[in-house]
BAMARRO-513593 format. One record per residue: residue number from 0; residue in three letters; y, z, x of N, C-alpha, C in turn. Coordinates in steps of 0.2 Angstrom, whole numbers. Each point is the difference from the previous one (the first is absolute). Layout:
# BAMARRO-513593
+-----+------+---------+-------+--------+----------+-------+---------+---------+-------+--------+
!  nr ! rest ! n.north !  n.up ! n.east ! ca.north ! ca.up ! ca.east ! c.north !  c.up ! c.east !
+-----+------+---------+-------+--------+----------+-------+---------+---------+-------+--------+
! NUM !  ALA !       Y !     Z !      X !        Y !     Z !       X !       Y !     Z !      X !
...
+-----+------+---------+-------+--------+----------+-------+---------+---------+-------+--------+
# end
This chain:
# BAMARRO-513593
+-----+------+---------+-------+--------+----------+-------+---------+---------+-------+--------+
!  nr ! rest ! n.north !  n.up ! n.east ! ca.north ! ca.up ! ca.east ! c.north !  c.up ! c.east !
+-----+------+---------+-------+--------+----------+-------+---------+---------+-------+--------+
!   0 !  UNK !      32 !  -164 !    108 !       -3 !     6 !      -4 !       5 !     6 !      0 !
!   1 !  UNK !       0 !     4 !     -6 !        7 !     4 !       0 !      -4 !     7 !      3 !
!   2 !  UNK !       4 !     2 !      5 !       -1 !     8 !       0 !      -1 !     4 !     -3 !
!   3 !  UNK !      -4 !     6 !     -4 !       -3 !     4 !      -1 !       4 !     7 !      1 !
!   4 !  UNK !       3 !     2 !     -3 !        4 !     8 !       0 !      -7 !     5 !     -1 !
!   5 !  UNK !      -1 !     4 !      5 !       -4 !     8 !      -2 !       2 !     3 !     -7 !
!   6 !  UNK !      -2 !     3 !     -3 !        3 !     4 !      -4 !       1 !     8 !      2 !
!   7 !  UNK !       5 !     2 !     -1 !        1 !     8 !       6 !      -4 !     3 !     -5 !
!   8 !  UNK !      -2 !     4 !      5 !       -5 !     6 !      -1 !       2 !     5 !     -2 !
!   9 !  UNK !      -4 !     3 !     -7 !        2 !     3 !      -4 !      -1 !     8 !      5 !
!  10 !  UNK !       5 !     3 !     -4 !       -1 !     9 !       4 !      -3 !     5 !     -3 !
!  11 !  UNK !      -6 !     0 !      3 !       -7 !     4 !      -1 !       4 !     8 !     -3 !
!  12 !  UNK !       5 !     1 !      6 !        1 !     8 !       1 !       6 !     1 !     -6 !
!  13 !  UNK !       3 !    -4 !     -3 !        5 !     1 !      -4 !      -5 !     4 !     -7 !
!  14 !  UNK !      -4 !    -3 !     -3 !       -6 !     3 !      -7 !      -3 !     7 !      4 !
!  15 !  UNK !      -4 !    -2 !      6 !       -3 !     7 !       2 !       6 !     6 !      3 !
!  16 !  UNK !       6 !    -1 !     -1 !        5 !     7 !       3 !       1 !     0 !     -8 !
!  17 !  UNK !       2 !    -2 !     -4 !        2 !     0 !      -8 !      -7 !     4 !     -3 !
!  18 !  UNK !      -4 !    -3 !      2 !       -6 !     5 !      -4 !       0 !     8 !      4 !
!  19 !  UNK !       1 !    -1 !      8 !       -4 !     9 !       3 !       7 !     4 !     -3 !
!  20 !  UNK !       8 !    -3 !     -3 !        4 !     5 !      -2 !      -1 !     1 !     -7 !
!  21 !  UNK !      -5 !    -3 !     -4 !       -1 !     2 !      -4 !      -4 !     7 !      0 !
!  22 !  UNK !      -4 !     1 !      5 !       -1 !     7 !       0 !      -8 !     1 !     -4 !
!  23 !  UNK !      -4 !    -5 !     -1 !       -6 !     0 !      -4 !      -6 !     8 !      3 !
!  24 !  UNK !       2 !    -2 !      7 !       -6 !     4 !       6 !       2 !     7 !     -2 !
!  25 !  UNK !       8 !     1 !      0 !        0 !     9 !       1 !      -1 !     1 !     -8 !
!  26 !  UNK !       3 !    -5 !     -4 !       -3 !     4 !      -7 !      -8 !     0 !     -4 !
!  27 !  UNK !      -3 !    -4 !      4 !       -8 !     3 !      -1 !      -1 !     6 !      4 !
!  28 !  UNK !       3 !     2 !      4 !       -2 !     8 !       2 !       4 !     6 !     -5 !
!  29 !  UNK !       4 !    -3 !     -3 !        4 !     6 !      -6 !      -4 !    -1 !     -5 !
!  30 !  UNK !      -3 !     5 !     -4 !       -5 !     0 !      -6 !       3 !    -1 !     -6 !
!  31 !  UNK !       9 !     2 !      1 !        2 !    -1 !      -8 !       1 !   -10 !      1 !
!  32 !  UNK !       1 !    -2 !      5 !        2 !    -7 !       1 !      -7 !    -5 !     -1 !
!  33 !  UNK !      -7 !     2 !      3 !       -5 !    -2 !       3 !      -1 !    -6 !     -8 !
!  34 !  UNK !       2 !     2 !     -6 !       -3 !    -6 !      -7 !       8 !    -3 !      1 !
!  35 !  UNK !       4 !    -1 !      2 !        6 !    -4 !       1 !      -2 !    -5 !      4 !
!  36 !  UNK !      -2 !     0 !      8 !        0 !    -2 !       4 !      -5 !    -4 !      0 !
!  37 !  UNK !      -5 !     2 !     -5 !       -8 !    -4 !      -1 !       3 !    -6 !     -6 !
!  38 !  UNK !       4 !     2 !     -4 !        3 !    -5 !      -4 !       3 !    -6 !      1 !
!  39 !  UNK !       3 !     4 !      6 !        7 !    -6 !       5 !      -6 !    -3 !      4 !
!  40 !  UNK !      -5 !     1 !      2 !       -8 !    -2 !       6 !       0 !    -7 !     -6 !
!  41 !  UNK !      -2 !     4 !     -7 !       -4 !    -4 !      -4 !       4 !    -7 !     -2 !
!  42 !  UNK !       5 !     3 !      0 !        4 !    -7 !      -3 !       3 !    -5 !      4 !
!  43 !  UNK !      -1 !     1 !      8 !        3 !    -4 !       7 !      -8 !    -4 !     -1 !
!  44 !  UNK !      -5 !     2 !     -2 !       -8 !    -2 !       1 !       1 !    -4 !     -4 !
!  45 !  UNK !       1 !    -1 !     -6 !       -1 !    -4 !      -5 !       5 !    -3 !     -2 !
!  46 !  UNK !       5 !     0 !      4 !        6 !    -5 !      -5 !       3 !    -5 !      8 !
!  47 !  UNK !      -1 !     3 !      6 !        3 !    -2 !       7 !      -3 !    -2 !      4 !
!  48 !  UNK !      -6 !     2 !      1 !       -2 !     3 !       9 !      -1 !    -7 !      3 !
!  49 !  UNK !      -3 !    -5 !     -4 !       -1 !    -6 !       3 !       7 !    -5 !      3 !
!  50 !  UNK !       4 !     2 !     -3 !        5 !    -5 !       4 !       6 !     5 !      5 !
!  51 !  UNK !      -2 !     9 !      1 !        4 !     1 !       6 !      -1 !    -2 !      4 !
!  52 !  UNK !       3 !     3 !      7 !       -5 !    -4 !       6 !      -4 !     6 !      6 !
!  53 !  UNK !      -5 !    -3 !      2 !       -6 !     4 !       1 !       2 !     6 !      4 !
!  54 !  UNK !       6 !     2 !      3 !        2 !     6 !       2 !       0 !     3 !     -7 !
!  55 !  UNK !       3 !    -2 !     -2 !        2 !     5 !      -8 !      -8 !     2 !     -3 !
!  56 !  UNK !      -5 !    -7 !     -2 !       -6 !     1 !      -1 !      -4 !     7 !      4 !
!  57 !  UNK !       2 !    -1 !      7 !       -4 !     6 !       2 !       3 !     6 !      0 !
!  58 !  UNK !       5 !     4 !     -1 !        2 !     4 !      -2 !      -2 !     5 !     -8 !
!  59 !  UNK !       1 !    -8 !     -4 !       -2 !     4 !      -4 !     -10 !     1 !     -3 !
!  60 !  UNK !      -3 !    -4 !      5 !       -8 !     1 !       1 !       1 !     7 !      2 !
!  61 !  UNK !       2 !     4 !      5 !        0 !     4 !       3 !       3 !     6 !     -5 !
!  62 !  UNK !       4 !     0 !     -4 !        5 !     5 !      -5 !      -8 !     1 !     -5 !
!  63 !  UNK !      -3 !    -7 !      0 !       -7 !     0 !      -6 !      -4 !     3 !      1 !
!  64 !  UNK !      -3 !     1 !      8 !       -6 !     3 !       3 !       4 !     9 !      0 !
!  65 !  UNK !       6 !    -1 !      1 !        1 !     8 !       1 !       1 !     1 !     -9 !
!  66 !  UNK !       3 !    -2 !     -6 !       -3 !     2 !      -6 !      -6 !     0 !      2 !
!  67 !  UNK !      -5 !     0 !     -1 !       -4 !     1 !      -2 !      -4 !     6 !      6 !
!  68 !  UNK !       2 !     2 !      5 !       -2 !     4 !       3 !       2 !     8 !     -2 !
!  69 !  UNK !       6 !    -1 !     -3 !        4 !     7 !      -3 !      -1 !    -1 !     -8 !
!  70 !  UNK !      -5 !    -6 !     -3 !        0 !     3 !      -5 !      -1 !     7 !     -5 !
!  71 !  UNK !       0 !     2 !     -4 !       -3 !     6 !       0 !      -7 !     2 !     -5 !
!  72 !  UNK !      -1 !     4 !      3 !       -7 !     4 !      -7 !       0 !     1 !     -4 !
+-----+------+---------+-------+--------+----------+-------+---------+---------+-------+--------+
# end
C-alpha cells in the first residue's frame, strides 16, 4: 500500500497580514474614506470571502460590525 503525502498547510496569516495593510479599520474611522472602505467591505463579501482563510474571514466580520457601528445619521 503506497504511502500517503500530507498536503502542507496552507498559511492562514499570509491573506490575513495582506488584508489589516490594506487599512479597511482606520479608513472607516475617516469620513471622507468611510463610502470607499464599505465599497472595498462590499466587494471582499461578494466576490471572495468564502475561499480566504478563516483568519482573514474573521478580520473582515469584525471591519463589518465596526462599519456598521460608525455608520452615520
Amino acid at each position: 500500500m503506497p504511502v500517503r503525502r500530507r498536503q502542507p498547510r496552507r498559511q492562514e496569516t499570509g491573506a490575513a497580514e495582506r488584508y489589516r495593510e490594506m487599512g479597511i479599520a482606520a479608513a472607516l474611522s475617516r469620513p471622507w474614506d468611510y463610502p470607499t472602505a464599505c465599497g472595498e467591505l462590499a466587494a471582499l463579501l461578494r466576490l471572495g470571502y468564502a475561499e480566504i482563510p478563516k483568519a482573514a474571514q474573521a478580520l473582515v466580520a469584525s471591519d463589518v460590525l465596526l462599519a456598521f457601528r460608525l455608520l452615520p445619521e
